[in-house]
KEKE-3310 file (N, C-alpha, C; in steps of 0.2 Angstrom, whole numbers, plus 5000, padded with zeros to 4 digits):
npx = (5006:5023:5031:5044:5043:5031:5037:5047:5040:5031:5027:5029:5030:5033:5027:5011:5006:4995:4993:4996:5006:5026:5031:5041:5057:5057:5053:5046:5032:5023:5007:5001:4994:5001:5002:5009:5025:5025:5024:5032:5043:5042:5043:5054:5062:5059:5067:5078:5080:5077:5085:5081:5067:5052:5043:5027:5018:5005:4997:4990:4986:4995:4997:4983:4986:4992:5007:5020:5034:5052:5060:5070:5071:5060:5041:5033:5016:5005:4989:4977:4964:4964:4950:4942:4929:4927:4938:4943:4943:4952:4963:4960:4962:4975:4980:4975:4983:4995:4994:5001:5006:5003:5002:4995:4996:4989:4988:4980:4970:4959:4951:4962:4960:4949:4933:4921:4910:4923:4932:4923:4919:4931:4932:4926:4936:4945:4937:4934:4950:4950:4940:4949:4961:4969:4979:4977:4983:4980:4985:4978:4979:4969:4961:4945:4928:4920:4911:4909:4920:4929:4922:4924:4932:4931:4919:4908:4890:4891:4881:4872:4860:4867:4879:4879:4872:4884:4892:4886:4889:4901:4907:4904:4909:4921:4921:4916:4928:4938:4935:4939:4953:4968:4978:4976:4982:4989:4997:5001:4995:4985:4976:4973:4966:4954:4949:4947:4935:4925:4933:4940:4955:4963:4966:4973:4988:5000:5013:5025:5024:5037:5056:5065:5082:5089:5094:5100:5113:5122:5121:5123:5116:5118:5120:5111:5100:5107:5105:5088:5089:5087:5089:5103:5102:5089:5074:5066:5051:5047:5033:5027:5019:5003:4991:4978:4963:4963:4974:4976:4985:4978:4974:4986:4995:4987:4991:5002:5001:5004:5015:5031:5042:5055:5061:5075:5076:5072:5055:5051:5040:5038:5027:5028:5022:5010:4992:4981:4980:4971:4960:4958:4949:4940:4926:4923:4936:4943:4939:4943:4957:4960:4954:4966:4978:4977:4976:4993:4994:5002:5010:5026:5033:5030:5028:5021:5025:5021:5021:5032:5048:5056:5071:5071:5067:5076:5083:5074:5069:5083:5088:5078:5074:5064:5049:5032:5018:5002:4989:4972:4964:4968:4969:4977:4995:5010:5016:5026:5028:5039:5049:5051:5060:5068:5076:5081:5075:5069:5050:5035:5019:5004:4991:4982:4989:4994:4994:5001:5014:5011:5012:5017:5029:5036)
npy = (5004:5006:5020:5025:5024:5034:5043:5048:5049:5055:5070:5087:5089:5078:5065:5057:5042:5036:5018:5003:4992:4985:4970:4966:4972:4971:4979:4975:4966:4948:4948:4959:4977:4983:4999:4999:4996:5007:5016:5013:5014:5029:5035:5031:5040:5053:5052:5050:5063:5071:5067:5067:5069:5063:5049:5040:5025:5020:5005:4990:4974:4958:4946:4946:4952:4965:4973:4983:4991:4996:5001:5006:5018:5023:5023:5010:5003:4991:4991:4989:4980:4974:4975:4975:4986:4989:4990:5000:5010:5005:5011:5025:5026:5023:5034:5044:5044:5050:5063:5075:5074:5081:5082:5071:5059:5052:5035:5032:5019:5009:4995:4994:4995:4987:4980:4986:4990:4994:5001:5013:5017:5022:5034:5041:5040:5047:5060:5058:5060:5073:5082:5079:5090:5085:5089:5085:5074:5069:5054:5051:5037:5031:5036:5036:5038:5034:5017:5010:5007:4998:4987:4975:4971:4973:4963:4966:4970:4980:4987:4986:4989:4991:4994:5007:5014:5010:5020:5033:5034:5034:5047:5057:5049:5054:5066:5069:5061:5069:5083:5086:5087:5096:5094:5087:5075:5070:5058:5057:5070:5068:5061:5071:5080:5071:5074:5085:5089:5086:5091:5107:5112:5119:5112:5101:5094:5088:5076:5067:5050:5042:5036:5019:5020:5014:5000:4983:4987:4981:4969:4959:4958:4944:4935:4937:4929:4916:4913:4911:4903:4907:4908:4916:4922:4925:4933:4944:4949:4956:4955:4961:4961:4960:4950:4955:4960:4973:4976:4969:4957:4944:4946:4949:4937:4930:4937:4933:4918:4915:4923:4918:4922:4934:4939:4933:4927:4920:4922:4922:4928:4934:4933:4942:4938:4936:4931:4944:4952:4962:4956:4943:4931:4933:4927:4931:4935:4925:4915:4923:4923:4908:4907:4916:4909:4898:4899:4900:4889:4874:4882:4885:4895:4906:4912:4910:4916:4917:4926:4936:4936:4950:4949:4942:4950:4962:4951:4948:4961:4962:4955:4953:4962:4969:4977:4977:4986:4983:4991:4992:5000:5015:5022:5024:5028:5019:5006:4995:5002:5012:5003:4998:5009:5010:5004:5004:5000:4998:5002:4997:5003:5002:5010:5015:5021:5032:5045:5044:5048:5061:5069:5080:5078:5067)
npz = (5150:5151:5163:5157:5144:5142:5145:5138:5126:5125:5123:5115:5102:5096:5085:5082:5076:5066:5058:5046:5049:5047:5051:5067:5063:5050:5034:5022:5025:5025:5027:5032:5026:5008:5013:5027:5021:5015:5025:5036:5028:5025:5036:5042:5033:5039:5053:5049:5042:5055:5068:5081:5080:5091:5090:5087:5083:5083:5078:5072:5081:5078:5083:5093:5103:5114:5109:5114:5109:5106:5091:5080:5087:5086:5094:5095:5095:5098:5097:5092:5081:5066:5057:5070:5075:5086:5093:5092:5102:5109:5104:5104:5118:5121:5112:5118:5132:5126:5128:5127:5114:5099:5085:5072:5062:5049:5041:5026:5018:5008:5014:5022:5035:5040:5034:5027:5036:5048:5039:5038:5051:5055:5052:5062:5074:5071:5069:5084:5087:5084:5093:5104:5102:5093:5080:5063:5052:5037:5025:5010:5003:4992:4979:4971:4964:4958:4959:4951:4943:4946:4950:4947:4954:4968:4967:4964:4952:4940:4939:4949:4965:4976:4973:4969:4979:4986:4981:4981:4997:4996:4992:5001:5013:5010:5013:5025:5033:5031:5035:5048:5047:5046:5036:5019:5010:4996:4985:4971:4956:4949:4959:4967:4957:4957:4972:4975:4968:4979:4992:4999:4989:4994:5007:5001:4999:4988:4989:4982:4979:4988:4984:4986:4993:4999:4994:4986:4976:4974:4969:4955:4940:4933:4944:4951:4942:4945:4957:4955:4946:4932:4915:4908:4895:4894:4891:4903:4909:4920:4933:4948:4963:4972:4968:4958:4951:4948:4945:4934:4932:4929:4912:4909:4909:4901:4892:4886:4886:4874:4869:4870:4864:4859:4844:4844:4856:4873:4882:4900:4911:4924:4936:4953:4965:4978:4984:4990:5002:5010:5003:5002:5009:5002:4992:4980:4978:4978:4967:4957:4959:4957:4944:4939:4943:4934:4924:4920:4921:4912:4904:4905:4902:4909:4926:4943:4957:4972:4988:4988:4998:5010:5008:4997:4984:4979:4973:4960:4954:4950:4942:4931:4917:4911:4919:4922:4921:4920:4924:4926:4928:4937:4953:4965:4969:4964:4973:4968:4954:4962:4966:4956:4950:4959:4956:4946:4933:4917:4913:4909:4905:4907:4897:4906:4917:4910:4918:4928:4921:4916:4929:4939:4944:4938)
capx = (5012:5029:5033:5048:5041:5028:5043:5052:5040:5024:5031:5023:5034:5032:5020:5008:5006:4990:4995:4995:5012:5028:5032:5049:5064:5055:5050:5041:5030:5020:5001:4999:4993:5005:5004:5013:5029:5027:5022:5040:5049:5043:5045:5063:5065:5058:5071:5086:5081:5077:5084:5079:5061:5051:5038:5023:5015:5000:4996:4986:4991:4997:4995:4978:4988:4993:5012:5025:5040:5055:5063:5074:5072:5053:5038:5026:5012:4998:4984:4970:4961:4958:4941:4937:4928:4926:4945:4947:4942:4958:4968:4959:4964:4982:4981:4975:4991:4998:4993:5006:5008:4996:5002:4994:4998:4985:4988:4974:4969:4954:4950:4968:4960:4947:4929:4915:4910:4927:4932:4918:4921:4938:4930:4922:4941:4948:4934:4937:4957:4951:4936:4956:4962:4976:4981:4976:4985:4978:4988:4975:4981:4964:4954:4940:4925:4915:4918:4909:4925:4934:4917:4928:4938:4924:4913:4899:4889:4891:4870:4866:4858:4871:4884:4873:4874:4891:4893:4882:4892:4907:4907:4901:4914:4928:4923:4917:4934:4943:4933:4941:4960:4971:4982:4975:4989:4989:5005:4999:4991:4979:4974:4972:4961:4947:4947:4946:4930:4923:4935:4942:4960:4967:4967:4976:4996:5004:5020:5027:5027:5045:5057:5068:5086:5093:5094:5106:5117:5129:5118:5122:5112:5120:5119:5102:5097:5111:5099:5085:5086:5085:5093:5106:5100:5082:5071:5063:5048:5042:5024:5028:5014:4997:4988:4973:4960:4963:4982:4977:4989:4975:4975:4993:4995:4983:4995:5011:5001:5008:5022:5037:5049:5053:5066:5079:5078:5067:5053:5052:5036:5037:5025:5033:5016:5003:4988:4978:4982:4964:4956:4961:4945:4930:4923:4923:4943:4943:4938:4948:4963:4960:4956:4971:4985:4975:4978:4996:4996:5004:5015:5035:5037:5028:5027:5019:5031:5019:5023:5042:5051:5060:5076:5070:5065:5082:5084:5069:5072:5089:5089:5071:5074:5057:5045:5027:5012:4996:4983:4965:4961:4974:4967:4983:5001:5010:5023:5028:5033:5043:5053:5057:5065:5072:5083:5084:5071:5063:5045:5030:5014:4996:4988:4976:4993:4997:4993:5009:5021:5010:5013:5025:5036:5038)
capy = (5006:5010:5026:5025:5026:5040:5051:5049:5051:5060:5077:5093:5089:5069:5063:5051:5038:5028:5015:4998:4992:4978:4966:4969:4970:4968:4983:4970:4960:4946:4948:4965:4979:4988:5003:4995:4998:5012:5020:5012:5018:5038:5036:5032:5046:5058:5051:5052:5068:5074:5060:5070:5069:5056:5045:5034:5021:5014:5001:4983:4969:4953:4940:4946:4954:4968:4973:4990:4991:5000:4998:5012:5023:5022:5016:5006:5000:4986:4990:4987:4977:4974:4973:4977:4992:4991:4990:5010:5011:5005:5016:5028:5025:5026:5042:5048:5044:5055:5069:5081:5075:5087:5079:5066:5057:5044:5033:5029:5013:5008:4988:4993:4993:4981:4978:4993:4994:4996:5008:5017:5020:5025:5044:5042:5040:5053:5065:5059:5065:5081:5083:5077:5094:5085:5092:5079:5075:5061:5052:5046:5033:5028:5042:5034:5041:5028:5010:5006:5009:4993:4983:4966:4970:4973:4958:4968:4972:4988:4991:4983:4995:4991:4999:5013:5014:5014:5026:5038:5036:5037:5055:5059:5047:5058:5074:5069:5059:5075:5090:5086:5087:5101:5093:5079:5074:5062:5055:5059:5075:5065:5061:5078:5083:5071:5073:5093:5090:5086:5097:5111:5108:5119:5108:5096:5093:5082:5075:5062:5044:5043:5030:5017:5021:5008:4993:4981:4991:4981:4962:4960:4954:4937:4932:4938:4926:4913:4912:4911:4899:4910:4907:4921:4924:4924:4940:4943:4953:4954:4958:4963:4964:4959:4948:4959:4962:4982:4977:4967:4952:4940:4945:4950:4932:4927:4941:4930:4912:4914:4926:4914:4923:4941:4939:4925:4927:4917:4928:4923:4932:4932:4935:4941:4940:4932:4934:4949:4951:4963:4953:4937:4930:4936:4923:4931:4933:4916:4913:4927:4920:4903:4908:4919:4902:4892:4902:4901:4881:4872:4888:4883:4902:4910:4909:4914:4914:4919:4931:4937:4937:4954:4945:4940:4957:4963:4945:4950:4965:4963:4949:4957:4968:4972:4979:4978:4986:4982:4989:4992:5007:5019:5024:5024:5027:5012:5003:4993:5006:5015:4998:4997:5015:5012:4996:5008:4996:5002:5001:4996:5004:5002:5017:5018:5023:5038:5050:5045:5050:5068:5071:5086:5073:5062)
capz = (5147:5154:5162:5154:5137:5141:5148:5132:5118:5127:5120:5111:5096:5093:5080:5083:5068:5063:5051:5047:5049:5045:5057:5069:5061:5043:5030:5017:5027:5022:5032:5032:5018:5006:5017:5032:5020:5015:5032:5038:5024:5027:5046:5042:5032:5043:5058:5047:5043:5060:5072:5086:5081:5093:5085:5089:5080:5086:5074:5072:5084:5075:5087:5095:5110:5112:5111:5116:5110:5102:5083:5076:5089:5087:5097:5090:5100:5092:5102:5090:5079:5060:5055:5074:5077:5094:5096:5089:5108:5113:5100:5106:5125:5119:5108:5125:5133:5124:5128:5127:5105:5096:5077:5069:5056:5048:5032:5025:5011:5009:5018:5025:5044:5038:5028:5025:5045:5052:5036:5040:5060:5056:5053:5071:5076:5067:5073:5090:5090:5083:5098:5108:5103:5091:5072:5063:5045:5033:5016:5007:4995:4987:4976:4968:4966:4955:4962:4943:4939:4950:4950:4946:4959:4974:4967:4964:4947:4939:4938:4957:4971:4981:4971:4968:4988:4989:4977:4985:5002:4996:4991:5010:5016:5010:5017:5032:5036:5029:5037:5057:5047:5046:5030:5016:5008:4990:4981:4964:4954:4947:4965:4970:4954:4960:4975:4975:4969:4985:4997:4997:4986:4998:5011:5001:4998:4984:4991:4975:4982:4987:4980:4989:4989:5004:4990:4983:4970:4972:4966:4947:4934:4932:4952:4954:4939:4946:4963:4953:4942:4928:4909:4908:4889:4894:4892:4908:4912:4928:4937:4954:4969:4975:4961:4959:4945:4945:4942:4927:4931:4925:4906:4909:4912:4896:4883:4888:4884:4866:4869:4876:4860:4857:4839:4846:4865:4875:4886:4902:4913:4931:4941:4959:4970:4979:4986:4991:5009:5009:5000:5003:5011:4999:4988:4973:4975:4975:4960:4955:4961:4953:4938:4936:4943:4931:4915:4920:4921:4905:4901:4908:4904:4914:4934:4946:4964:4978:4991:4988:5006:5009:5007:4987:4982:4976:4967:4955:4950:4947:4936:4928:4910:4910:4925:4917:4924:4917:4928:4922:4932:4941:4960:4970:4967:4963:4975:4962:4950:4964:4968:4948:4951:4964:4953:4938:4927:4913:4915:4902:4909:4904:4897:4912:4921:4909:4922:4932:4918:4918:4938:4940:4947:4933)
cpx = (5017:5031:5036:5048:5036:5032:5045:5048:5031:5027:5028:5026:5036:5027:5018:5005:5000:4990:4996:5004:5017:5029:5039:5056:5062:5054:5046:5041:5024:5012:5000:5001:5000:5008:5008:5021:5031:5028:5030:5045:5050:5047:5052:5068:5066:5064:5080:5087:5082:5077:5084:5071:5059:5046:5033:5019:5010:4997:4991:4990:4991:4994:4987:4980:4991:5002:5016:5031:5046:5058:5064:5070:5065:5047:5033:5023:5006:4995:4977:4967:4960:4954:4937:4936:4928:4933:4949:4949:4949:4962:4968:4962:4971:4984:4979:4980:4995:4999:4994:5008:5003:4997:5000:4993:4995:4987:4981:4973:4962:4955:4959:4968:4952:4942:4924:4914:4916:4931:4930:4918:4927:4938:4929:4929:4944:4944:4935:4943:4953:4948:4944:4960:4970:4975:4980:4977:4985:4982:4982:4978:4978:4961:4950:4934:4920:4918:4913:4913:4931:4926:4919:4930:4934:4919:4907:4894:4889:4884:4869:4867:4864:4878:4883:4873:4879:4894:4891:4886:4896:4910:4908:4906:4921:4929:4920:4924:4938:4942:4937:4949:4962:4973:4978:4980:4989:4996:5005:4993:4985:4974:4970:4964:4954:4945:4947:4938:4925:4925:4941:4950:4965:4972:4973:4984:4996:5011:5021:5029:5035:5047:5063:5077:5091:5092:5101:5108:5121:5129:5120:5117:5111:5120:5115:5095:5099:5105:5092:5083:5085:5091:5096:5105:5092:5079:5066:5059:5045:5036:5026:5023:5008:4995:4981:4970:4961:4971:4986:4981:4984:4975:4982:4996:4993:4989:5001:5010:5007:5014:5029:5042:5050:5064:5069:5081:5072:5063:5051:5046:5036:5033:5024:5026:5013:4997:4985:4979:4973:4958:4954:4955:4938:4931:4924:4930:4946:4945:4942:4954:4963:4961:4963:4978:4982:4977:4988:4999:4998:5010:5022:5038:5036:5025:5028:5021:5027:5021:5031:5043:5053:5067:5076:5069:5069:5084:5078:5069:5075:5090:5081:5076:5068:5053:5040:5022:5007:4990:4979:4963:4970:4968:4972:4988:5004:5017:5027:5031:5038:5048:5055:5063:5069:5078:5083:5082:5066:5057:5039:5022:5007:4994:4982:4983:4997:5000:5000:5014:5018:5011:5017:5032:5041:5044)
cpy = (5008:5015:5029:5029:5034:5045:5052:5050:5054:5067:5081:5089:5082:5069:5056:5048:5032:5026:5008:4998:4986:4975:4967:4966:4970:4976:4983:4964:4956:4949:4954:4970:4982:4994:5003:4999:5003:5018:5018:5017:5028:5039:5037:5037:5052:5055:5052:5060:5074:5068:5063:5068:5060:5055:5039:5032:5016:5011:4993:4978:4963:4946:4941:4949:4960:4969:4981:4989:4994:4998:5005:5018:5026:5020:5014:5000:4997:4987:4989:4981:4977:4971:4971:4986:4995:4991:4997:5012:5010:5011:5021:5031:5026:5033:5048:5051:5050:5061:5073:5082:5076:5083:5071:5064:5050:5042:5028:5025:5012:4997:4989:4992:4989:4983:4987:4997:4998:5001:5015:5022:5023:5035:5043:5044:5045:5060:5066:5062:5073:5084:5084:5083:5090:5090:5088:5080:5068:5058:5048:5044:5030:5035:5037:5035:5037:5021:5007:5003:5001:4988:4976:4965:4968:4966:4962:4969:4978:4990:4987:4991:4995:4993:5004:5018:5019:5021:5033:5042:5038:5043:5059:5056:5054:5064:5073:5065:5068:5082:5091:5088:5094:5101:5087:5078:5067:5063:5056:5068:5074:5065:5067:5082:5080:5072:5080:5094:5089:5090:5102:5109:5115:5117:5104:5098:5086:5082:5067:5054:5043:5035:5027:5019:5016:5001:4993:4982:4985:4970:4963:4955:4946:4933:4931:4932:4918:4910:4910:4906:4899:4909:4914:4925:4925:4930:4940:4948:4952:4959:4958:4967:4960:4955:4949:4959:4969:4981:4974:4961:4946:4940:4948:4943:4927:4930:4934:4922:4913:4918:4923:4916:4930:4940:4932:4926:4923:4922:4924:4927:4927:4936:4935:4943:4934:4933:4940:4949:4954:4961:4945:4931:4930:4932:4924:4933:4928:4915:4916:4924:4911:4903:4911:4912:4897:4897:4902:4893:4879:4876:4887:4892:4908:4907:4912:4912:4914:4924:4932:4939:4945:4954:4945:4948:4959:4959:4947:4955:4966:4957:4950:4962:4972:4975:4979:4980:4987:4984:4993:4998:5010:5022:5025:5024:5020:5012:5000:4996:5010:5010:4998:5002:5015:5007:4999:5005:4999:5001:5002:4998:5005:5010:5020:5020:5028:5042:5051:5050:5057:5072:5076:5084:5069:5064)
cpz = (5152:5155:5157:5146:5136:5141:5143:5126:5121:5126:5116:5105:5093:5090:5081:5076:5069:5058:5052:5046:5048:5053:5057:5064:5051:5040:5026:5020:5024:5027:5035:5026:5018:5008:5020:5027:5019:5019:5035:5035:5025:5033:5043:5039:5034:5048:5056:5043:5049:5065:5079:5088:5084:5091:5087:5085:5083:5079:5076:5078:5077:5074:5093:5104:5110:5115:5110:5116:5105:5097:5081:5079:5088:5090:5096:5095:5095:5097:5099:5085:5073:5062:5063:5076:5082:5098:5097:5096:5109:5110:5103:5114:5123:5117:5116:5131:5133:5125:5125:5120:5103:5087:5077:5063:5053:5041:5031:5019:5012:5011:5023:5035:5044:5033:5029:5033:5047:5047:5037:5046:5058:5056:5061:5073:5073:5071:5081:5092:5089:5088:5105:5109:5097:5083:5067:5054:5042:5027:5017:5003:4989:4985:4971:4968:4962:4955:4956:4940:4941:4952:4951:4951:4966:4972:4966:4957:4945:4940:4943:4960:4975:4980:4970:4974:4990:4986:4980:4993:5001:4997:4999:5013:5017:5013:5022:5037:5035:5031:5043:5055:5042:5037:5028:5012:5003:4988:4975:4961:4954:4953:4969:4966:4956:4967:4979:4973:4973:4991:4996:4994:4989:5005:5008:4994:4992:4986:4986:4982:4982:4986:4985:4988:4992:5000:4987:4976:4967:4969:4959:4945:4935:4939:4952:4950:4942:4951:4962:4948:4935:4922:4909:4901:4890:4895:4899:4910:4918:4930:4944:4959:4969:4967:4962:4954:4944:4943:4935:4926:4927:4916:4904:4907:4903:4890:4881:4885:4878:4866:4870:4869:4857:4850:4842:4854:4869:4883:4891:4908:4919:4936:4949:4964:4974:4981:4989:4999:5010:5008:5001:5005:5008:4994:4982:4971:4974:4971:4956:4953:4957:4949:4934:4938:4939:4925:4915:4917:4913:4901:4907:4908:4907:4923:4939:4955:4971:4981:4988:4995:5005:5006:4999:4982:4977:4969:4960:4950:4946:4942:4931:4921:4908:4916:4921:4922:4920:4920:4923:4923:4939:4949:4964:4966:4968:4966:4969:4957:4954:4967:4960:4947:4954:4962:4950:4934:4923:4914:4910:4908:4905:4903:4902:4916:4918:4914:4926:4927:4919:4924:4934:4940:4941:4929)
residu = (UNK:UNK:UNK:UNK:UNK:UNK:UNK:UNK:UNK:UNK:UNK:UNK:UNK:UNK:UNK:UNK:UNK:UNK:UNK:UNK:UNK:UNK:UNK:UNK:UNK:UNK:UNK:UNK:UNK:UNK:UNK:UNK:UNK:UNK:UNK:UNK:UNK:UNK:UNK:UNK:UNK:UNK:UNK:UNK:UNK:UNK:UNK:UNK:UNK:UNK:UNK:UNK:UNK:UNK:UNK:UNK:UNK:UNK:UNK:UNK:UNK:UNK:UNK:UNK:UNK:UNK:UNK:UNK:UNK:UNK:UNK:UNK:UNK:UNK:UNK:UNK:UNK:UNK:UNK:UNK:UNK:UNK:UNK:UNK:UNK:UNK:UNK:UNK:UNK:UNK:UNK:UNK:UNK:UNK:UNK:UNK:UNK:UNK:UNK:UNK:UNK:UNK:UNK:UNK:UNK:UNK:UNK:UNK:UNK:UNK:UNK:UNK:UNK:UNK:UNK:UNK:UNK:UNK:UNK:UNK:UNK:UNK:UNK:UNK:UNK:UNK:UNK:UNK:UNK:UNK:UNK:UNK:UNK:UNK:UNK:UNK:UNK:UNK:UNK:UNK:UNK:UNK:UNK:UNK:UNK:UNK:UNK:UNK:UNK:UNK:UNK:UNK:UNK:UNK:UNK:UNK:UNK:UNK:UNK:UNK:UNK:UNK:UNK:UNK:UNK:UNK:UNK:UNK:UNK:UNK:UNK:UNK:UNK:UNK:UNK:UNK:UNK:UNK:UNK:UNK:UNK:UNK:UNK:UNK:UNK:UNK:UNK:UNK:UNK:UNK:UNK:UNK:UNK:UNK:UNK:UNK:UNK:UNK:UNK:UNK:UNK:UNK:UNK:UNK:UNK:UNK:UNK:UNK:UNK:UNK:UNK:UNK:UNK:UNK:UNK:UNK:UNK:UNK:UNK:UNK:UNK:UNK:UNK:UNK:UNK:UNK:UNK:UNK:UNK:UNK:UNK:UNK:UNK:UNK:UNK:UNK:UNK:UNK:UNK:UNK:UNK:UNK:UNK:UNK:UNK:UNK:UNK:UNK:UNK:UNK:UNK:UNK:UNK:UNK:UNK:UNK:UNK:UNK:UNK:UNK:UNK:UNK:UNK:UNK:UNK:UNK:UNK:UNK:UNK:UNK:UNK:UNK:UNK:UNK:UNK:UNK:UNK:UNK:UNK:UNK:UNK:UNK:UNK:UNK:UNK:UNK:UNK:UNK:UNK:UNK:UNK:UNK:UNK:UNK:UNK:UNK:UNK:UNK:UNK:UNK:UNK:UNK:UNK:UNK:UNK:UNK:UNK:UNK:UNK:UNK:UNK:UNK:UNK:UNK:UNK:UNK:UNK:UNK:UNK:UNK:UNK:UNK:UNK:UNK:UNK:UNK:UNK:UNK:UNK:UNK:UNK:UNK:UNK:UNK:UNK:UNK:UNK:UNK:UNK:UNK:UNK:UNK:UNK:UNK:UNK:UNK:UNK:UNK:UNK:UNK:UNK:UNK:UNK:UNK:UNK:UNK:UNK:UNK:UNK:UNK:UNK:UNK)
# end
């Protein structure tokens, strides 16, 4: 590493940032998790509040190399590995660097730094900063405390051993990653109530998913459908993000066969997603994932776009009348619903996602 860069962000009062993150110049990038955004979008809040504060982001390599270098006055270093464990070691070798920054700031997801193993070790790391002498402050975005509950989602059977297992670990997971840090920090109340039952509900902070505000205001309606391809009279509800079994797109997908008419307007169902970036490789999202593109085939009015670039984002929303979220189970606060916000779209939400409208926030 560069003197240059140790001299200017090795400092009592810099915060060091482990998190998966977008690719340069981007906020919403393809090939890396949901977090990545949201991790940009806070940073950029903290720095436009305090553009003073300096900031390091040790993050995943891309390309299998590792790269240093600066983006809004930030310094984001890839020096490890998903779904390698033995790469933490590097991480570690960097956060060492550091010395002189005592704040840590970890986002945590679950498969967000890869599969069970590298999950797993990610406490070792965390206990290692704290043994480092740093402060060390976590966002969890997952509380889930019976994975019975997302059994579809994991591929596994409600009633095997092996979910029995995990269930057993999990618990112990959460308060051995959460015993070494000063702050836990969820996005939701909900979040907070389960997960008080395992650590003290002192430790932990609710800070409200925050919501986008640097968006196109100034797109209309009739442009965004213009670009789109979209009938100007056509009812338009949209599915926006990750095509998941806990998000429900697949009998979101099944409601709509028959739906293509609400009175005299023609409906329209777009689902603005693609693949599982997390998941993307497991068998039984496969199947998943086929089954859910094949329930769409034969239907003209429903269609499912893949990835949306960042660049398209805007386009969807704003020619959207509807935002739908169908999930099955609530565990994490929902990007998706704080992009509809942030367009001013009404939003239909499954009653597993009551809980939201309860927050304090709501």
């Amino acid at each position: 590493m560069e003197n240059k860069f140790l001299k200017e962000f090795n400092q009592e009062n810099s915060i060091l940032v482990i998190s998966s993150y977008p690719r340069k110049k981007e906020r919403y990038s393809k090939g890396v998790c949901a977090v990545a955004s949201f991790t940009k979008n806070t940073l950029l809040a903290i720095k436009k509040q305090n553009p003073d504060k300096k900031i390091v982001i040790l993050t995943m390599q891309l390309n299998n190399k590792t790269e240093i270098y600066k983006e809004d006055e930030m310094l984001i270093v890839r020096c490890f590995k998903r779904n390698n464990p033995l790469s933490y070691l590097n991480l570690l070798n960097f956060a060492r660097k550091f010395n002189n920054v005592k704040t840590v700031m970890l986002e945590f997801e679950f498969s967000s730094f890869g599969d069970v193993i590298s999950t797993g070790s990610l406490s070792f790391v965390v206990w290692a900063l704290f043994i480092l002498g740093k402060k060390i402050n976590i966002i969890i975005h997952q509380v889930l405390l019976d994975l019975r509950e997302i059994s579809s989602h994991i591929g596994l059977s409600r009633r095997s051993l092996k979910i029995k297992a995990f269930n057993f670990a999990l618990k112990r997971f959460y308060k051995f990653l959460s015993f070494p840090a000063q702050n836990i920090i969820v996005l939701e109340d909900e979040l907070k109530n389960r997960l008080q039952n395992i650590i003290s509900g002192d430790k932990i902070t609710v800070i409200p998913h925050g919501v986008d505000r640097q968006v196109n205001y100034t797109l209309t309606k009739a442009s965004a459908r213009k670009k789109l391809g979209i009938k100007s009279n056509d009812f338009v509800v949209l599915y926006f993000g990750y095509l998941t079994w806990y998000k429900g797109v697949d009998f979101l997908i099944k409601s709509f066969q028959k739906l293509n008419q609400i009175k005299e307007k023609q409906v329209k169902l777009i689902v603005a997603g693609g693949p599982s970036f997390t998941q993307g490789e497991k068998e039984h999202y496969k199947k998943f994932l086929a089954k859910t593109e094949g329930l769409a085939k034969g239907y003209p009015h429903i269609q499912i776009t893949g990835f949306v670039a960042e660049d398209q984002i805007a386009n969807y929303f704003k020619a959207a009348d509807l935002s739908i979220l169908p999930y099955r189970r609530f565990m994490s606060s929902s990007g998706p619903f704080s992009l509809a916000l942030s367009f001013e779209k009404p939003v239909l939400l499954s009653s597993n996602l009551g809980l939201l409208i309860e927050s304090k926030d709501a």
